[in-house]
PDB file of N, CA, C and O in Angstrom:
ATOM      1  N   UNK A   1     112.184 155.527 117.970  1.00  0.00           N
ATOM      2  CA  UNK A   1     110.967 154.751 118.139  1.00  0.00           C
ATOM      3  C   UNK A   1     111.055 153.993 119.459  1.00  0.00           C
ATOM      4  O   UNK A   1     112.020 153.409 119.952  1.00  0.00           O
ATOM      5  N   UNK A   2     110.032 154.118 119.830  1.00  0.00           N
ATOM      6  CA  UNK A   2     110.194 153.199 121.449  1.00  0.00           C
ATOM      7  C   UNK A   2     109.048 152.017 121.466  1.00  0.00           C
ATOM      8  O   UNK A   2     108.134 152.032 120.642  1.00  0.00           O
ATOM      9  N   UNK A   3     109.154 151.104 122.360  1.00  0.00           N
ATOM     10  CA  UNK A   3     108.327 150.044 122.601  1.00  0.00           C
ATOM     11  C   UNK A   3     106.815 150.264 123.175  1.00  0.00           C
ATOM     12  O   UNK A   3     106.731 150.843 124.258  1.00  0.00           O
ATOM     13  N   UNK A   4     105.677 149.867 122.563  1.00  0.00           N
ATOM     14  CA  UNK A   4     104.635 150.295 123.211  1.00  0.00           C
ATOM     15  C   UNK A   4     103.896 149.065 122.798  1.00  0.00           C
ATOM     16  O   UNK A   4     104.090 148.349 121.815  1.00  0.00           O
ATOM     17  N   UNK A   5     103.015 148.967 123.748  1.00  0.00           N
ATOM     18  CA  UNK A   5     102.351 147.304 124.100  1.00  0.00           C
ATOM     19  C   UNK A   5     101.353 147.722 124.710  1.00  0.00           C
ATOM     20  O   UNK A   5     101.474 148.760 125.361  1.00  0.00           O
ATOM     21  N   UNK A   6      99.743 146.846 124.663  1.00  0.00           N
ATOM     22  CA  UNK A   6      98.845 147.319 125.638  1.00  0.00           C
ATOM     23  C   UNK A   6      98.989 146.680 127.023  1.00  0.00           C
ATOM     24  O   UNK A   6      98.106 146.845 127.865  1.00  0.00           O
ATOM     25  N   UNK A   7      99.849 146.109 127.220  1.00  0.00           N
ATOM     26  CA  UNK A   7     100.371 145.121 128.479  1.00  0.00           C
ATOM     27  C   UNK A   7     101.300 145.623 128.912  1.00  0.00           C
ATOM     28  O   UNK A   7     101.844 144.968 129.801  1.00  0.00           O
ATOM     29  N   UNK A   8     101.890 146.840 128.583  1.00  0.00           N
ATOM     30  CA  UNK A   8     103.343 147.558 129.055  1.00  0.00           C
ATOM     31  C   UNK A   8     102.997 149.405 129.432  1.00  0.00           C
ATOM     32  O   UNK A   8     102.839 150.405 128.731  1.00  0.00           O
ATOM     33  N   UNK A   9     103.002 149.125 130.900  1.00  0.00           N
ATOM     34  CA  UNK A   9     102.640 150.926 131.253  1.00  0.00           C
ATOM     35  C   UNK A   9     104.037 151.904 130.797  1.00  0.00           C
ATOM     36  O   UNK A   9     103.970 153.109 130.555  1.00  0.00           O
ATOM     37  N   UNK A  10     105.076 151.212 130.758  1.00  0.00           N
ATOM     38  CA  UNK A  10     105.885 152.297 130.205  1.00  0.00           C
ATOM     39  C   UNK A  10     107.397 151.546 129.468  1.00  0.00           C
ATOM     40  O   UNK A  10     107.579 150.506 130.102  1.00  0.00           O
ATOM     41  N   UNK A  11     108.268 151.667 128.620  1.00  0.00           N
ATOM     42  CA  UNK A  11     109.303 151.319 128.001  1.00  0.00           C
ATOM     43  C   UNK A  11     110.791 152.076 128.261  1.00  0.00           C
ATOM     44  O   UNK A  11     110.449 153.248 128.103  1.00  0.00           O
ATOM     45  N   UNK A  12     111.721 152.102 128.456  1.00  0.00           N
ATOM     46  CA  UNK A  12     112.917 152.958 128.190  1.00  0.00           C
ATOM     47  C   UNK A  12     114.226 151.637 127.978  1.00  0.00           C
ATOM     48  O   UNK A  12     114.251 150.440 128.265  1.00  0.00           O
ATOM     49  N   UNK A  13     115.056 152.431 127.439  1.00  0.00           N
ATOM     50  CA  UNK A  13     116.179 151.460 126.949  1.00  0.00           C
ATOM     51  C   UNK A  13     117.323 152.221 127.889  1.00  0.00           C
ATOM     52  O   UNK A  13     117.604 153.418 127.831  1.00  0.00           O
ATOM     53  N   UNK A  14     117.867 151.297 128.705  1.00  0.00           N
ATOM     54  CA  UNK A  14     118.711 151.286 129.812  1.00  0.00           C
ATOM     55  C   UNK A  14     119.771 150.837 129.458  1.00  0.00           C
ATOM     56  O   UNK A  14     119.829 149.803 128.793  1.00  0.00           O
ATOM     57  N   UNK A  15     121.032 151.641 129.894  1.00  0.00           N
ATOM     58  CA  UNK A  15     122.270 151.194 129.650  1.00  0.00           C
ATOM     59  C   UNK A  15     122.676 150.762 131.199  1.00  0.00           C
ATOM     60  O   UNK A  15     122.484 151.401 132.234  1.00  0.00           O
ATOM     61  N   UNK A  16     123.362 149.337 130.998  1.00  0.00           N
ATOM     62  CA  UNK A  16     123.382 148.918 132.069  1.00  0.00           C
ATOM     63  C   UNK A  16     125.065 148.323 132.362  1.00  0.00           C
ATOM     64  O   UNK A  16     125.541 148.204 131.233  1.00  0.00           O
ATOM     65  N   UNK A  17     126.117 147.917 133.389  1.00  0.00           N
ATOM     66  CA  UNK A  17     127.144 147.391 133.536  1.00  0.00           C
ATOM     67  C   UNK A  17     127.282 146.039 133.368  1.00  0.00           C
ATOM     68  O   UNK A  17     126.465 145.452 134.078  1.00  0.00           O
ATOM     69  N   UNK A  18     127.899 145.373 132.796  1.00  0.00           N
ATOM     70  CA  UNK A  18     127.541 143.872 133.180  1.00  0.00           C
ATOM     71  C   UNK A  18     128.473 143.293 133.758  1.00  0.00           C
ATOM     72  O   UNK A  18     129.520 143.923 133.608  1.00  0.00           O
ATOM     73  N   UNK A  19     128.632 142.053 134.568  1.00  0.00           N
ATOM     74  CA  UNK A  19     130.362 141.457 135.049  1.00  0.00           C
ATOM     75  C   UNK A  19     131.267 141.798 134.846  1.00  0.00           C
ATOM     76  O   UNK A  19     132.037 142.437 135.563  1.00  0.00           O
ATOM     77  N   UNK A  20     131.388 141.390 133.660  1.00  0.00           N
ATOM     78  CA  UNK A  20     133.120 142.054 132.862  1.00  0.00           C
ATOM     79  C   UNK A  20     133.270 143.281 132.827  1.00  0.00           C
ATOM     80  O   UNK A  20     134.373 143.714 132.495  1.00  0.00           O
ATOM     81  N   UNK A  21     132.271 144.127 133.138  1.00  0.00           N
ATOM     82  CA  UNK A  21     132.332 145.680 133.055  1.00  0.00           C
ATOM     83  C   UNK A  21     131.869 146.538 131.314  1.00  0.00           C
ATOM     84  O   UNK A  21     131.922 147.736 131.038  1.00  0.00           O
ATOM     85  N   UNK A  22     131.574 145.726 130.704  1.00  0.00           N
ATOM     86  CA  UNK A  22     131.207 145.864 129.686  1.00  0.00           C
ATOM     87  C   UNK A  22     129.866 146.558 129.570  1.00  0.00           C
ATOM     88  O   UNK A  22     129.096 146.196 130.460  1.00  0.00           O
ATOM     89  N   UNK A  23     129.375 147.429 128.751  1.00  0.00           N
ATOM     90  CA  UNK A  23     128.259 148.245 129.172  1.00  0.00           C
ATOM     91  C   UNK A  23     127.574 147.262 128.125  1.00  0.00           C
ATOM     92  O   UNK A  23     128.148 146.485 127.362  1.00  0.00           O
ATOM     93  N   UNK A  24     126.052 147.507 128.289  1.00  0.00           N
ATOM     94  CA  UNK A  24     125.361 146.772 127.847  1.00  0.00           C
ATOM     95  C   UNK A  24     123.532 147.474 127.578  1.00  0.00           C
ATOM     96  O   UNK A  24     122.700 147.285 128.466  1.00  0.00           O
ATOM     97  N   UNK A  25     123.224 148.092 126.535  1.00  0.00           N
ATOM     98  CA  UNK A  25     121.980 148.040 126.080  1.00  0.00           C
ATOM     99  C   UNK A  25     120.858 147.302 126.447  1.00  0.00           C
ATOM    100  O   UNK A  25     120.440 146.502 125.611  1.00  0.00           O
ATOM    101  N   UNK A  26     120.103 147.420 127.835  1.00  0.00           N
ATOM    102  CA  UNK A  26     118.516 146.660 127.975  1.00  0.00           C
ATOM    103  C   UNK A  26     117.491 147.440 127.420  1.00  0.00           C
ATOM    104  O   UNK A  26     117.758 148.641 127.415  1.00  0.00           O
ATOM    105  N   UNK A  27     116.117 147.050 126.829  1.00  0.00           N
ATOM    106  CA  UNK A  27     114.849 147.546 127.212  1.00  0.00           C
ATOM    107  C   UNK A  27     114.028 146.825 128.497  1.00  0.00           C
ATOM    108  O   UNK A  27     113.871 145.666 128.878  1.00  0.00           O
ATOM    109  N   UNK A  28     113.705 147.815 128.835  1.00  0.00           N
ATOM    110  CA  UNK A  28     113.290 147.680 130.378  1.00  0.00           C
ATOM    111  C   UNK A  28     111.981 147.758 129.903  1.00  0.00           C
ATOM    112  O   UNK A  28     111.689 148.719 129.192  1.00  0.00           O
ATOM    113  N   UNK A  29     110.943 146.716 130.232  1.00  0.00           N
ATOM    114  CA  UNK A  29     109.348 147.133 130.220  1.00  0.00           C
ATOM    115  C   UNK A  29     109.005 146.788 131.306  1.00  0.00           C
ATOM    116  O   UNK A  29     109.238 145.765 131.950  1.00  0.00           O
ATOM    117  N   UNK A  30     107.947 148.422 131.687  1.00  0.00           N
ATOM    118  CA  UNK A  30     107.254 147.873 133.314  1.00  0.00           C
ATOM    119  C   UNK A  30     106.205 147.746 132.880  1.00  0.00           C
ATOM    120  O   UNK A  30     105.822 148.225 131.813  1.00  0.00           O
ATOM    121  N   UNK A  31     105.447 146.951 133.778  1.00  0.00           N
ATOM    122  CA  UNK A  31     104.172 146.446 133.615  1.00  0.00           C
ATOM    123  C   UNK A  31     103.207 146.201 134.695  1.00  0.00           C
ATOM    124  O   UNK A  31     103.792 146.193 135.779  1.00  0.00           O
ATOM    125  N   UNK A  32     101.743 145.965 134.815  1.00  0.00           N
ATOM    126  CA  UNK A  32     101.310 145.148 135.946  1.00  0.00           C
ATOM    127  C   UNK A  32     100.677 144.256 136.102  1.00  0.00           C
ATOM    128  O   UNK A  32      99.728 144.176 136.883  1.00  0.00           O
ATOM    129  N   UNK A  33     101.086 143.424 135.389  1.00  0.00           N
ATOM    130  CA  UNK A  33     101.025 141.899 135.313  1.00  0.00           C
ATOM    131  C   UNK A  33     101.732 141.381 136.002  1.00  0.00           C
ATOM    132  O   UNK A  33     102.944 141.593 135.989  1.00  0.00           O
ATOM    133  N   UNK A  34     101.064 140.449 136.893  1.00  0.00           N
ATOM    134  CA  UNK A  34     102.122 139.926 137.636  1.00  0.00           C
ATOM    135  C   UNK A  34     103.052 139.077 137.925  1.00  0.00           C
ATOM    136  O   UNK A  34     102.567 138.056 138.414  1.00  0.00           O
ATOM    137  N   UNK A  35     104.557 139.046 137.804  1.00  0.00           N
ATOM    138  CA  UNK A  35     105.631 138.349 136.942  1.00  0.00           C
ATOM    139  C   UNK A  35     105.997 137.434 138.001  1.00  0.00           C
ATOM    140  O   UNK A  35     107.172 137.085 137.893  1.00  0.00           O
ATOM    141  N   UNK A  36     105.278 136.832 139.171  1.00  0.00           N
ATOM    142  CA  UNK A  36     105.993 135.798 140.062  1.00  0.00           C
ATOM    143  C   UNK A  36     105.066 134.508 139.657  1.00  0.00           C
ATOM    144  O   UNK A  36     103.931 134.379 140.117  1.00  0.00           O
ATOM    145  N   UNK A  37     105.515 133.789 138.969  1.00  0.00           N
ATOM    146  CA  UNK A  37     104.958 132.273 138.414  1.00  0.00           C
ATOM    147  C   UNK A  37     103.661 131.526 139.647  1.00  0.00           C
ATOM    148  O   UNK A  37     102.593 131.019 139.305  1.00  0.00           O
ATOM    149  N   UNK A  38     104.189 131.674 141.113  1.00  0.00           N
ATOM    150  CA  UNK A  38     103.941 131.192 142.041  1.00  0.00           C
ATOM    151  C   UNK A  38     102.412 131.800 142.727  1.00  0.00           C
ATOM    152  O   UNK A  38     101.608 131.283 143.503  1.00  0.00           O
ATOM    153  N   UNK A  39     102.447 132.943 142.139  1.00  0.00           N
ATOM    154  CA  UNK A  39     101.226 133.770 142.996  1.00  0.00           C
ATOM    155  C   UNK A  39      99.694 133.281 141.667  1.00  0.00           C
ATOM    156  O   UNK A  39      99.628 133.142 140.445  1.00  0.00           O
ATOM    157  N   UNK A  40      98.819 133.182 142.707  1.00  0.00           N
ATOM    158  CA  UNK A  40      97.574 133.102 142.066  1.00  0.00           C
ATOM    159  C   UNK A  40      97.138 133.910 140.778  1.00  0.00           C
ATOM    160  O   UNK A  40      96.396 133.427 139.923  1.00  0.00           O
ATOM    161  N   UNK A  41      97.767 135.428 140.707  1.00  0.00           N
ATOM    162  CA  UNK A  41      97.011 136.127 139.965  1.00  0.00           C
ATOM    163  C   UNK A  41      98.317 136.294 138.676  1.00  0.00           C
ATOM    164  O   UNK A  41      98.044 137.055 137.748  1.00  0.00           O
ATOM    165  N   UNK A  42      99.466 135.700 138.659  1.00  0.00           N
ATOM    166  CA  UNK A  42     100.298 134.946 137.423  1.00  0.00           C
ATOM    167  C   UNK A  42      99.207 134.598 136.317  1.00  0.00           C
ATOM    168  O   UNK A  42      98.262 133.858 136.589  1.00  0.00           O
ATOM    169  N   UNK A  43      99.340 135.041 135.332  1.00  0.00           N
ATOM    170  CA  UNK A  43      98.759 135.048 134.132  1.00  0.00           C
ATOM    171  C   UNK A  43      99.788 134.975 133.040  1.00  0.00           C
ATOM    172  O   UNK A  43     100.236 135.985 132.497  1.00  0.00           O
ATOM    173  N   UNK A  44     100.204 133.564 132.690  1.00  0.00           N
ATOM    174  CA  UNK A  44     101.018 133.258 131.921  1.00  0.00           C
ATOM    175  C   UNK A  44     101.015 133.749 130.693  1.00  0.00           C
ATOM    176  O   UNK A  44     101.831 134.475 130.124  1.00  0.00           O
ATOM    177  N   UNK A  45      99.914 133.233 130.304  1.00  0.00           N
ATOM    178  CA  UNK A  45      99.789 133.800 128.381  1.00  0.00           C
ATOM    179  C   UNK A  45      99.918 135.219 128.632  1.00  0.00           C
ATOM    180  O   UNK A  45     101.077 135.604 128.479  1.00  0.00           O
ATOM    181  N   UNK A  46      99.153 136.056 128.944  1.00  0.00           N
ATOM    182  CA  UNK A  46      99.920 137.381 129.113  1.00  0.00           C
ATOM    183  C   UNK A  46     101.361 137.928 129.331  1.00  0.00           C
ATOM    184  O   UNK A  46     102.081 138.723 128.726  1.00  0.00           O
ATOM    185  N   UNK A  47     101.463 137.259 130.315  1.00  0.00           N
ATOM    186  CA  UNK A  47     103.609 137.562 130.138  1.00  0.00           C
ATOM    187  C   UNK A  47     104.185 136.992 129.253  1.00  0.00           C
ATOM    188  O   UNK A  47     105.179 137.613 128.875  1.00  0.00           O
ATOM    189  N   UNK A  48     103.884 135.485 128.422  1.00  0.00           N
ATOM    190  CA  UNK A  48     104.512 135.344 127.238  1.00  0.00           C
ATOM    191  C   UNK A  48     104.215 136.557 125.913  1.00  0.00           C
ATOM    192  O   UNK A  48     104.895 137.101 125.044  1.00  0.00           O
ATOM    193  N   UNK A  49     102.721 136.579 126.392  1.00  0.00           N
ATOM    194  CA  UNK A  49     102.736 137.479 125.297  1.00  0.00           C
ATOM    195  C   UNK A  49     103.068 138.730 124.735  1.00  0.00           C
ATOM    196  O   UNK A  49     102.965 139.250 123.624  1.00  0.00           O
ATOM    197  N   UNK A  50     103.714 139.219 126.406  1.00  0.00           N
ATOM    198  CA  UNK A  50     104.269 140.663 126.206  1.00  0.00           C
ATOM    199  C   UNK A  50     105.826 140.352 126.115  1.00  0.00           C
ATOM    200  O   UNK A  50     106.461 141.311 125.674  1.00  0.00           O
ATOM    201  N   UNK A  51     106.515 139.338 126.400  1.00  0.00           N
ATOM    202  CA  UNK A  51     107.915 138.918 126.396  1.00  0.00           C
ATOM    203  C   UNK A  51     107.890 138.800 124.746  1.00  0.00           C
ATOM    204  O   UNK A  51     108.693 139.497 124.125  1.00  0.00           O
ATOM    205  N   UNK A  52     107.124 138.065 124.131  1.00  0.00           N
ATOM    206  CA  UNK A  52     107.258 137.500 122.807  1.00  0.00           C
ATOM    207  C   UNK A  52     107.289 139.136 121.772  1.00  0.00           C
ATOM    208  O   UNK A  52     107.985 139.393 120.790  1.00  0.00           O
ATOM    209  N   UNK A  53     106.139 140.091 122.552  1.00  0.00           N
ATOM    210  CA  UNK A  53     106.389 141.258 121.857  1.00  0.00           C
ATOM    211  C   UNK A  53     107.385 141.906 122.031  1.00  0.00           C
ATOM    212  O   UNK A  53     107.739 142.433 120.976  1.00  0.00           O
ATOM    213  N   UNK A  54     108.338 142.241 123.269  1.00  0.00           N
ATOM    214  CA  UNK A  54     109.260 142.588 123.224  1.00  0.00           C
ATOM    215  C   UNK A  54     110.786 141.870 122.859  1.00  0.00           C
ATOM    216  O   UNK A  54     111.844 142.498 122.867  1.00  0.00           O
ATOM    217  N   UNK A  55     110.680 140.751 122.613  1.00  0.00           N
ATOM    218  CA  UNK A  55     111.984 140.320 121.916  1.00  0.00           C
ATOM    219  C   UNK A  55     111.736 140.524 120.486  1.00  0.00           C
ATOM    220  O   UNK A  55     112.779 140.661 119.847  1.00  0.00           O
ATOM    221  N   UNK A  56     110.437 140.596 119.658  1.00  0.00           N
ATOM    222  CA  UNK A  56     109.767 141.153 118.322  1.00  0.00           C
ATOM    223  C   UNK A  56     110.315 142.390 118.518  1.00  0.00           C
ATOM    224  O   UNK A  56     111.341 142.541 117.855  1.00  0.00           O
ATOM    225  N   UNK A  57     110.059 143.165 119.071  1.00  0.00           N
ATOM    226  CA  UNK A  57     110.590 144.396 118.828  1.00  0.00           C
ATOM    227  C   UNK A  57     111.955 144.887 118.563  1.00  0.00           C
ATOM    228  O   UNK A  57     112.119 145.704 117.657  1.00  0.00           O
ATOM    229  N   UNK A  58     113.181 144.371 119.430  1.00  0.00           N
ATOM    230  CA  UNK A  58     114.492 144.312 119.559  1.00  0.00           C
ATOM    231  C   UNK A  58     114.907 143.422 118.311  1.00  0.00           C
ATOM    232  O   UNK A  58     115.585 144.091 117.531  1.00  0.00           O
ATOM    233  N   UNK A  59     114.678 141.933 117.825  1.00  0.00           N
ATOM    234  CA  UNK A  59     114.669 141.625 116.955  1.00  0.00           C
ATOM    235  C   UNK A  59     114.558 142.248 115.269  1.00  0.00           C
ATOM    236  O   UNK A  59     115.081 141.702 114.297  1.00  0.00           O
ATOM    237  N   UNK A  60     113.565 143.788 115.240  1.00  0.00           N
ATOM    238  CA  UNK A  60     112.766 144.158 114.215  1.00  0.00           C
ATOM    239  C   UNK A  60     113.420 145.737 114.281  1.00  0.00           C
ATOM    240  O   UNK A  60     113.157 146.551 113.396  1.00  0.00           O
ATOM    241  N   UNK A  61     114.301 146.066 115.432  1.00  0.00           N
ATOM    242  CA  UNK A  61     114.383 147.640 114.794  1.00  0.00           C
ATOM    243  C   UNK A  61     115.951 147.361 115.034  1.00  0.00           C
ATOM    244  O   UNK A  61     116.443 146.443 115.690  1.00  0.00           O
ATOM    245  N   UNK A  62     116.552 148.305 114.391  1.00  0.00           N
ATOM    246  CA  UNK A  62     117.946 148.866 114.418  1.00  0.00           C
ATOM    247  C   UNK A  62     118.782 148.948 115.189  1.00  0.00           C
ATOM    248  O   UNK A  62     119.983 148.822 114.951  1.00  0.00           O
ATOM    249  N   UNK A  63     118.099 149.252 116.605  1.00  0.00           N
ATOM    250  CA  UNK A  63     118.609 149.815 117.960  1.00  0.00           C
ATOM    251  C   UNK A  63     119.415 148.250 118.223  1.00  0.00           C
ATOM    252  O   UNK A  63     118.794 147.203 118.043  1.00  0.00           O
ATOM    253  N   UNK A  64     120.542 148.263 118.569  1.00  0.00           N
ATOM    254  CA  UNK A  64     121.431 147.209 119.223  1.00  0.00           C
ATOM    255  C   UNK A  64     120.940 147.324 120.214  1.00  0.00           C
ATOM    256  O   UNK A  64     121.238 148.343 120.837  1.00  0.00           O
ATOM    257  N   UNK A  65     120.027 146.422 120.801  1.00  0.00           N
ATOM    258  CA  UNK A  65     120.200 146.026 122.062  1.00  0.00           C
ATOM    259  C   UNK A  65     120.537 144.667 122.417  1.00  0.00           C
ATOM    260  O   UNK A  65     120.849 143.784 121.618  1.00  0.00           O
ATOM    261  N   UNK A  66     120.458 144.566 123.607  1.00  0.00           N
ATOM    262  CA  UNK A  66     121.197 142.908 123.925  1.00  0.00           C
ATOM    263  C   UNK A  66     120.589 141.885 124.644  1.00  0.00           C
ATOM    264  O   UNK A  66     120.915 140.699 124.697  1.00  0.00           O
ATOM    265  N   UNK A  67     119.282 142.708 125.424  1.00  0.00           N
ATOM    266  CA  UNK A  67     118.485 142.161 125.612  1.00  0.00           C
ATOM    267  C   UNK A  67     117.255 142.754 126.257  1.00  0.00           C
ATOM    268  O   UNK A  67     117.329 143.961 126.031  1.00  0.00           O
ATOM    269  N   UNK A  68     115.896 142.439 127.117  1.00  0.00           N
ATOM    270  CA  UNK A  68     114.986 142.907 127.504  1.00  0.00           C
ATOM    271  C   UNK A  68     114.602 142.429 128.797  1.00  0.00           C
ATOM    272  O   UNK A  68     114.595 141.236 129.098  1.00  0.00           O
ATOM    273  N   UNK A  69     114.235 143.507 129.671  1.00  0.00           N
ATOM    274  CA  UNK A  69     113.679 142.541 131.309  1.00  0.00           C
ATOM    275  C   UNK A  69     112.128 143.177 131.407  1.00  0.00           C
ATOM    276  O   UNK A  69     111.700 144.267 131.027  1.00  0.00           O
ATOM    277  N   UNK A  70     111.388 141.925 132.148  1.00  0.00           N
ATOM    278  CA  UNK A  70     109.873 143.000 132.562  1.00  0.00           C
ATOM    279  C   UNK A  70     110.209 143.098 133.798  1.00  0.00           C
ATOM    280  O   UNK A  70     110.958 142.344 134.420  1.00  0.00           O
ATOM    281  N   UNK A  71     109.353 144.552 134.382  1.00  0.00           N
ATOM    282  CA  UNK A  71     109.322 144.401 135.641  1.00  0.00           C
ATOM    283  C   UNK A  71     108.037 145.204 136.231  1.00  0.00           C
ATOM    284  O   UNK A  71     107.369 145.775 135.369  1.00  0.00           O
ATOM    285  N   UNK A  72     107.655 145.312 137.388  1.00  0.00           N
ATOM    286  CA  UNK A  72     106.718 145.230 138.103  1.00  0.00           C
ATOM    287  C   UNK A  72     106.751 146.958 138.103  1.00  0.00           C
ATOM    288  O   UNK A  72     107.884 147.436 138.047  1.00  0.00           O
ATOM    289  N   UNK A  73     105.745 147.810 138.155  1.00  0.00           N
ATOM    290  CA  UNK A  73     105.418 149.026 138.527  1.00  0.00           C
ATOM    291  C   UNK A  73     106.466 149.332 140.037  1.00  0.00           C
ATOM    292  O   UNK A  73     106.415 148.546 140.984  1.00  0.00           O
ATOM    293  N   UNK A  74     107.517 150.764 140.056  1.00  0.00           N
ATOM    294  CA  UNK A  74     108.057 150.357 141.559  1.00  0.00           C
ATOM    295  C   UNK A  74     106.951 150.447 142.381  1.00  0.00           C
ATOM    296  O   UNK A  74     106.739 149.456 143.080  1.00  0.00           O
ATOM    297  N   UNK A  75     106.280 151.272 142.466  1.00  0.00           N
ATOM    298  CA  UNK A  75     104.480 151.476 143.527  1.00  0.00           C
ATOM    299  C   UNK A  75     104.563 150.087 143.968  1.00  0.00           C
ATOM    300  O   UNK A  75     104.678 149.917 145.182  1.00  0.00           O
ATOM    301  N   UNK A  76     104.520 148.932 143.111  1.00  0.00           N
ATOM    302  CA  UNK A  76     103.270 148.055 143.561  1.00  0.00           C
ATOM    303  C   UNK A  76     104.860 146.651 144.229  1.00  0.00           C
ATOM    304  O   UNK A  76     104.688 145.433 144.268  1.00  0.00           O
ATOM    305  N   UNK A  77     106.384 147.476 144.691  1.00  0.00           N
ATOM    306  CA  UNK A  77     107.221 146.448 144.844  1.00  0.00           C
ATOM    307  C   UNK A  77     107.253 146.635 146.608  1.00  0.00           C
ATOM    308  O   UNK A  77     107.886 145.967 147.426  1.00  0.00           O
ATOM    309  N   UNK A  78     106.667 147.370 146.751  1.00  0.00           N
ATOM    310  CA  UNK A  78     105.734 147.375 148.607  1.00  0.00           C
ATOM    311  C   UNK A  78     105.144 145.887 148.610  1.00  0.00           C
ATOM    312  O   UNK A  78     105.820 145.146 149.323  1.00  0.00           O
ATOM    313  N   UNK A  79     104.228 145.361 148.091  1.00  0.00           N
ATOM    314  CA  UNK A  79     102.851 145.123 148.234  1.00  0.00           C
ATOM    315  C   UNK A  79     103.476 143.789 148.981  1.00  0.00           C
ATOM    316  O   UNK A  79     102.647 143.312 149.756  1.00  0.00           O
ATOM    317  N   UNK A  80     104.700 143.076 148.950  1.00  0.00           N
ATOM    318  CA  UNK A  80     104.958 141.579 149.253  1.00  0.00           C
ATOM    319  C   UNK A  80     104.547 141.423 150.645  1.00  0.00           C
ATOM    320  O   UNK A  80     104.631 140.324 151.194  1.00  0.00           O
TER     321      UNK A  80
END
């Protein structure tokens, strides 16, 4: 089962390295909402509300994961 949100263009669960070298289980949600607090078009309740769904999700299924990041469409990581 994978993560699906109407605020999330796509989901995958990423195995990732961490400090200690310890591997580590993320879900990765991209999105295009835009996640810099500072810019005009930041729409808070929307990123809580897709953060709040994705820790619901990890919280609610089986899959060990350890934690979740949003991030920006790569296309739109030009635009700065």
């Amino acid at each position: 089962m994978t993560f699906s949100h109407p605020l999330a263009r796509a989901a995958k669960i990423w195995q990732g390295t961490a400090m200690d070298g310890s591997k580590r289980d993320v879900l990765v949600v991209i999105t295009t909402l835009e996640l810099d607090p500072d810019s005009k078009k930041y729409k808070k309740d929307k990123v809580e509300r897709l953060a709040a769904a994705a820790h619901e999700w990890i919280s609610t299924h089986s899959i060990p994961l350890d934690s979740f990041v949003l991030i920006s469409r790569p296309k739109d990581w030009g635009e700065r």
